[in-house]
C-alpha positions in Angstrom: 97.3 139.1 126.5 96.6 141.0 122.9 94.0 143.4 122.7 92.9 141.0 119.7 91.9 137.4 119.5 91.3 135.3 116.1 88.3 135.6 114.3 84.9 133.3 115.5 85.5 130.0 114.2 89.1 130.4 112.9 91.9 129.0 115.1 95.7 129.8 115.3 98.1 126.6 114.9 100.7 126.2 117.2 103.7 124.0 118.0 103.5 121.3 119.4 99.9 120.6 118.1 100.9 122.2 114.9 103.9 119.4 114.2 100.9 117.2 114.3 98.9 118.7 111.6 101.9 119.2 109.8 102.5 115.5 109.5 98.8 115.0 108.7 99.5 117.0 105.3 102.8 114.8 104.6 101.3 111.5 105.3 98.5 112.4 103.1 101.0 113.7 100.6 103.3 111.0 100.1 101.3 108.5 98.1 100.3 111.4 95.8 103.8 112.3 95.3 104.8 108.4 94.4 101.8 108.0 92.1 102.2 110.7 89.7 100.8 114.0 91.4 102.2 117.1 91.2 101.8 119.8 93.4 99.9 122.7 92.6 98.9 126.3 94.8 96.5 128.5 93.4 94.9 131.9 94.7 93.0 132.0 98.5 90.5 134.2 96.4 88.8 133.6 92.9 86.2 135.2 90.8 82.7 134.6 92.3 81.4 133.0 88.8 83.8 130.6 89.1 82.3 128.5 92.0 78.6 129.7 92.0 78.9 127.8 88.4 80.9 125.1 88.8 79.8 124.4 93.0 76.2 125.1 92.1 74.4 128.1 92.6 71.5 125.8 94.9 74.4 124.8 96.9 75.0 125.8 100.7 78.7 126.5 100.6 77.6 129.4 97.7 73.9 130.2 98.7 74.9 130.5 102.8 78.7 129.6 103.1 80.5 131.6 101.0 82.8 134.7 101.9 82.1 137.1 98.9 82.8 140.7 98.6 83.8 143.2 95.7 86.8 144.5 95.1 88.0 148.6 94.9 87.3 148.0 91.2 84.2 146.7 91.4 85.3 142.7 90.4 83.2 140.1 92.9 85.4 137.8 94.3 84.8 135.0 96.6 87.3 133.4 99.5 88.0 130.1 98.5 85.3 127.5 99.8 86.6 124.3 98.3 89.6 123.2 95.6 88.4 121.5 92.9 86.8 124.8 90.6 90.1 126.4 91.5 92.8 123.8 90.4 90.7 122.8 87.4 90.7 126.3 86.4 94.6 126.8 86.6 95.2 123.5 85.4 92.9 124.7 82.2 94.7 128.5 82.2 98.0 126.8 82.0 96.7 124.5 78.9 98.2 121.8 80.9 95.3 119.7 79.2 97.5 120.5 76.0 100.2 119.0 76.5 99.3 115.8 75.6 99.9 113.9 78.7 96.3 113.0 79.7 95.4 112.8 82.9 96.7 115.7 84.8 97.7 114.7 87.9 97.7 117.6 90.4 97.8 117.8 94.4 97.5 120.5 96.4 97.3 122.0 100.2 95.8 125.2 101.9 92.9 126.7 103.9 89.6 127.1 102.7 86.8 129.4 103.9 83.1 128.9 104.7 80.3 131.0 107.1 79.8 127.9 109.3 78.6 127.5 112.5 81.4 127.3 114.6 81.5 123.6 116.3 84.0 120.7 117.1 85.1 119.8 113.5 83.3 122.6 111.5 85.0 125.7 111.1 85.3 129.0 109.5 88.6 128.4 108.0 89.9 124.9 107.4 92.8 122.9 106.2 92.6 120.0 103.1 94.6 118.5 101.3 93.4 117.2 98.1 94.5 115.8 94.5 92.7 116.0 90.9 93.2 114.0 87.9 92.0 115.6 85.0 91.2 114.9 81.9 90.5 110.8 81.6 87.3 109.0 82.2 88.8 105.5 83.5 87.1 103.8 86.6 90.9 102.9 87.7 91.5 106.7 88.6 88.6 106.6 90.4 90.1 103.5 92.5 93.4 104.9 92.3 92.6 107.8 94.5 90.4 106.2 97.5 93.2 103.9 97.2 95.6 106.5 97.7 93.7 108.0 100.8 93.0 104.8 102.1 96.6 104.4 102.0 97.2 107.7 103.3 95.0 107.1 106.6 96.4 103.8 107.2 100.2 105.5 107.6 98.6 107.4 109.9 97.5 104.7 112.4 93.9 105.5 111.5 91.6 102.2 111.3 87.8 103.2 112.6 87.3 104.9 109.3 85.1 104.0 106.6 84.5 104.0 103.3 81.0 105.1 101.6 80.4 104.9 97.8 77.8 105.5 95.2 77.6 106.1 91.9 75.1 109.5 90.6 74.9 108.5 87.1 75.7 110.5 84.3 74.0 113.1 81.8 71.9 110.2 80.2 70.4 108.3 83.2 70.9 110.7 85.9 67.5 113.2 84.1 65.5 110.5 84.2 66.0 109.8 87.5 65.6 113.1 89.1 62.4 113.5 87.5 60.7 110.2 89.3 62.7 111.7 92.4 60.9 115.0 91.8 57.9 113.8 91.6 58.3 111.5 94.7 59.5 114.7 96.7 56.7 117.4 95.9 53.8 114.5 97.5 56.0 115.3 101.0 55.0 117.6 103.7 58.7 119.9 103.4 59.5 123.6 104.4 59.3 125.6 102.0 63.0 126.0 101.8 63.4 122.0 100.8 60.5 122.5 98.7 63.0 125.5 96.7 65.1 122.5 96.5 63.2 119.8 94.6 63.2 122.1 91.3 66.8 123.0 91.5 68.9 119.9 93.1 66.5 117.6 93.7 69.4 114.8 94.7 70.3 117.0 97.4 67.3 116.3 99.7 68.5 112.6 99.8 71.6 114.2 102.1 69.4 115.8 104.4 70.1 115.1 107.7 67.0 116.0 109.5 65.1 112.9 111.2 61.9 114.5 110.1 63.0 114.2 106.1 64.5 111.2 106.2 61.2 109.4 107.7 59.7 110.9 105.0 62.1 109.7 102.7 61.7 105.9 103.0 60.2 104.1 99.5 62.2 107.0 97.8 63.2 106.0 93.8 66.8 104.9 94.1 69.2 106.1 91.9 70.4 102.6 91.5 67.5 101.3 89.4 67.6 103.6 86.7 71.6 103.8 86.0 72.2 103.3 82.6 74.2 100.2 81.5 77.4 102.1 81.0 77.0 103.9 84.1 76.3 100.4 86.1 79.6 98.9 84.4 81.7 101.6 85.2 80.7 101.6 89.0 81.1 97.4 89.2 84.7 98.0 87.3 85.6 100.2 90.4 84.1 98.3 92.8 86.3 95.5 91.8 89.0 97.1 91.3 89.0 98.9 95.2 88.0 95.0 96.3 91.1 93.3 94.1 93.5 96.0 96.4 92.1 94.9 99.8 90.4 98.3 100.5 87.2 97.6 102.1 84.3 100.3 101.1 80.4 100.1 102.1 77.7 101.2 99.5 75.6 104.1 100.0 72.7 104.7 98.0 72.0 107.9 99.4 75.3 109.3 99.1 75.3 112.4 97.1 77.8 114.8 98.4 77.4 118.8 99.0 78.7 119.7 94.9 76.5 119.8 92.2 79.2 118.6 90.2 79.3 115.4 91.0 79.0 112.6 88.4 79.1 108.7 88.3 81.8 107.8 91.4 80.9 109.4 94.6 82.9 108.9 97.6 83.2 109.6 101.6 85.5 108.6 104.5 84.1 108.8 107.7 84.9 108.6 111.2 82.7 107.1 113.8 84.5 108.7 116.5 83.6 112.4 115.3 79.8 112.7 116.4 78.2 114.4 113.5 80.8 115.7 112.2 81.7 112.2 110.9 83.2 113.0 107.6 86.7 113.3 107.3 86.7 113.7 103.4 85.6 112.9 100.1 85.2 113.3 96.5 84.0 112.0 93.3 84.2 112.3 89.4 82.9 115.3 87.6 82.8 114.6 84.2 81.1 118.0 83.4 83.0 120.7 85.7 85.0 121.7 82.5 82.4 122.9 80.6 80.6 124.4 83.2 83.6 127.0 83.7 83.8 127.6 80.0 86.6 125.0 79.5 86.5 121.8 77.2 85.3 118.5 78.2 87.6 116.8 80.4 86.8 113.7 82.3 88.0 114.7 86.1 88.2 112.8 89.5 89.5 114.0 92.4 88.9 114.2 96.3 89.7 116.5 99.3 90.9 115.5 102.6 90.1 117.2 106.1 93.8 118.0 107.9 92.0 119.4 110.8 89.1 116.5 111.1 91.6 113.8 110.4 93.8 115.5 113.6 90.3 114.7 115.4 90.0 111.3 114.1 93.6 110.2 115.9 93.0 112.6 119.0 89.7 109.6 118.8 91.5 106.4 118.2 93.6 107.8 120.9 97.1 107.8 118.4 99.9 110.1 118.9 102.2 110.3 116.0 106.1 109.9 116.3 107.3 113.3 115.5 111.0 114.4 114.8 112.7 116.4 117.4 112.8 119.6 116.7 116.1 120.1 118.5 118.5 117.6 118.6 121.7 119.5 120.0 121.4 122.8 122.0 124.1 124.8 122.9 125.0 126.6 126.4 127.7 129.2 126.8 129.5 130.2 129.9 131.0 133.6 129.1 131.3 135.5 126.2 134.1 133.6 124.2 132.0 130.5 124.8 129.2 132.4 123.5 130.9 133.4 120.0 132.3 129.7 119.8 129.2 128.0 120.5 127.1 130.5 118.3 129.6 128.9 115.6 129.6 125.6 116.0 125.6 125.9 116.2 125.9 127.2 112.8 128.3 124.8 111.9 126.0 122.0 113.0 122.7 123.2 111.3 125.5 123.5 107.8 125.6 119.5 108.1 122.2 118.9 108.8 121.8 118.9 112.4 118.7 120.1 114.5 120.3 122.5 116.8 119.6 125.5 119.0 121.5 128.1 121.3 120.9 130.0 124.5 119.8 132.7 123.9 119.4 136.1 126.3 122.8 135.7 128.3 121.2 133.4 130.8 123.3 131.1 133.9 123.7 127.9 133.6 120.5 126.6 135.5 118.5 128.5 133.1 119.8 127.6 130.3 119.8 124.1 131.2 116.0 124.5 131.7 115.8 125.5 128.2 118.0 122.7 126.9 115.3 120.1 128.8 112.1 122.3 127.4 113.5 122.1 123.8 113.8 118.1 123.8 117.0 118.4 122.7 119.2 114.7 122.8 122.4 116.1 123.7 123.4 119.3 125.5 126.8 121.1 124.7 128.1 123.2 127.4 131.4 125.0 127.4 132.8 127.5 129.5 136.9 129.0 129.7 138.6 126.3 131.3 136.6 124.2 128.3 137.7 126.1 125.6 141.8 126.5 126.8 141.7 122.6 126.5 140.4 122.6 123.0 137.1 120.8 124.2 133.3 121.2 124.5 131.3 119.0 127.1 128.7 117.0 125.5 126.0 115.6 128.0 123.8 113.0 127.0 120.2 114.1 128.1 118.4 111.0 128.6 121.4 109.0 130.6 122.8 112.3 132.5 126.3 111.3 131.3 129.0 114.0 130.3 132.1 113.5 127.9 134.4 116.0 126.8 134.3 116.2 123.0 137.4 118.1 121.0 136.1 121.1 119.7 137.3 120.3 116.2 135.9 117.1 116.1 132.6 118.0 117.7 130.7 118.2 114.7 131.4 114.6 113.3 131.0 113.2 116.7 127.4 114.3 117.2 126.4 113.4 114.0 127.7 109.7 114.7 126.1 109.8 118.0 123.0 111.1 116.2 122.9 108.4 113.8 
């Protein structure tokens, strides 16, 4: 065993668990990919600025969560903690706003960083895959991407998930509101922490999970009676518009979500099998991120999806995914001209598509067989001198034990129609 071990709450990926979580990212890709979404990859690092303005400075993930540190040069950077400030600020670097086909529809994959307390579901460094669409104000973007997750789950296998929504309200109604919420919050015996909270993000206390604050909480001001009109039409169009498509969603008033840049749609899928570490991703609309990062205003949605909680949620429902075999053919030489034939047909094989493997290391037959059944392979070739002076290879099926001599110059086409 190494000297070292992975860092607290970070964890290594390996097969097969890892073919798993790499299937996770493609299911949750391909509806973004047939909808319009193009894929985008931007730096694990970014100016500190950029998320203690546009995540909020009163937030956890930049007040307690964030992995900040200054450079040789003196420039404060930050590990990435979430997606969203990053890909808007690329997507505005790039002046794809520019170029006059409004929204820009981006996706994107990679790990993220936070100081967490290591736990089931909650780590250090984490995997998401999310998608942005920036630049339109249109409550059927909003629908468009929980549909799109929704979709996304449901390829999966996943069904015990669920869907929470809210609306925060906007520039005009959402002031008012937070005042009457302020002044319903400082009447309440809080820590003085909480009490820090109610002058800067007020909203956020509503998401507290403590059963002490929430007691505390009941005969709150709901947000819900003092959205503006335009606010409450906007929220009913994409409530319709999710309930028209068959997606079922439950609403929660006390939704907010861990961003201060949250506006109007607010979203959450969660899994009841997870314990409290039910959610398994989320997003919202944030009308205002743009010009909090110095850009113009531009209209955004967009959501992020856990790879590694959503693993947990089918570990839960008790699904195991179908996943390709990695190896399809795998090749055993007897002797050394077997060796350099095999070693070219192996080649030969992968040329047209084939999933195939050698044995490697020079071992006997019994071990390489061994390998051949460890590697899941379908069929086995095996060839040795007598073999090879009659022109053939033997081709053993691995699930029915039987063995056929193929001719070596046909052995290529022959797997594949066996194959297909």
């Amino acid at each position: 065993m190494s000297t070292f071990q992975a860092p607290k709450g970070t964890y290594d990926l390996i097969p097969p668990k890892s073919g798993v979580t790499l299937a996770v990212r493609e299911a949750i890709a391909a509806p973004l990919k047939n909808s319009g979404y193009g894929y985008i990859e931007t730096p694990g690092f970014e100016n500190v600025e950029l998320f203690s303005r546009g995540v909020g400075e009163s937030t956890d993930i930049v007040s307690k969560e964030m992995y900040a540190f200054e450079t040789k040069g003196g420039t404060k950077l930050a590990l990435r903690p979430e997606g969203t400030a990053s890909v808007l600020r690329a997507a505005l670097q790039a002046n794809l706003h520019k170029l006059g086909n409004l929204p820009v529809k981006l996706w994107y994959s990679g790990s993220y960083y936070r100081y967490e307390r290591p736990q089931a579901g909650r780590y250090r460094h984490f995997s998401q895959v999310g998608a942005e669409a920036i630049g339109a104000e249109d409550p059927a973007l909003d629908a468009e991407l929980i549909i799109l997750a929704d979709q996304a789950y449901r390829s999966l296998g996943l069904r015990q998930f669920r869907i929470l929504l809210n609306s925060l309200g906007d520039k005009e109604c959402r002031p008012v509101y937070r005042d009457a919420l302020q002044g319903f919050l400082r009447a309440l015996e809080l820590d003085e922490d909480t009490r820090r909270r109610i002058e800067i993000n007020p909203l956020r206390i509503l998401d507290d999970k403590r059963d002490a604050v929430q007691k505390q909480l009941v005969g709150a001001p709901m947000l819900r009676d003092y959205l503006c009109d335009a606010c409450k039409a906007y929220h009913e169009e994409v409530r319709e518009l999710l309930t028209a498509a068959g997606v079922t969603y439950e609403d929660d008033e006390k939704l907010v979500r861990g961003l201060d840049y949250y506006t109007r749609t607010t979203f959450e899928f969660v899994h009841d099998g997870l314990g409290s570490q039910s959610a398994v991703g989320g997003g919202g609309r944030y009308d205002g991120l743009s010009e909090m990062i110095g850009g113009p205003a531009l209209p955004s949605v967009g959501w992020a999806l856990g790879v590694d909680r959503t693993v947990l949620a089918l570990e839960a429902e008790g699904i195991e995914l179908e996943l390709p075999a990695t190896t399809s053919v795998f090749a055993v030489p007897l002797g050394d001209e077997a060796r350099r034939v095999l070693f070219a047909l192996v080649t030969e094989l992968r040329r047209a598509g084939v999933a195939a493997d050698f044995s490697y290391g020079g071992k006997g037959l019994k071990g390489a067989m061994k390998s051949a059944n460890r590697s899941g392979a379908r069929y086995t070739l095996v060839a040795g001198e007598r073999d090879l002076a009659e022109g053939v290879v033997q081709l053993k099926d691995m699930e029915s034990g039987e063995q056929t001599p193929v001719a070596l110059v046909d052995a290529v086409n022959a797997i594949r129609e066996r194959l297909a």
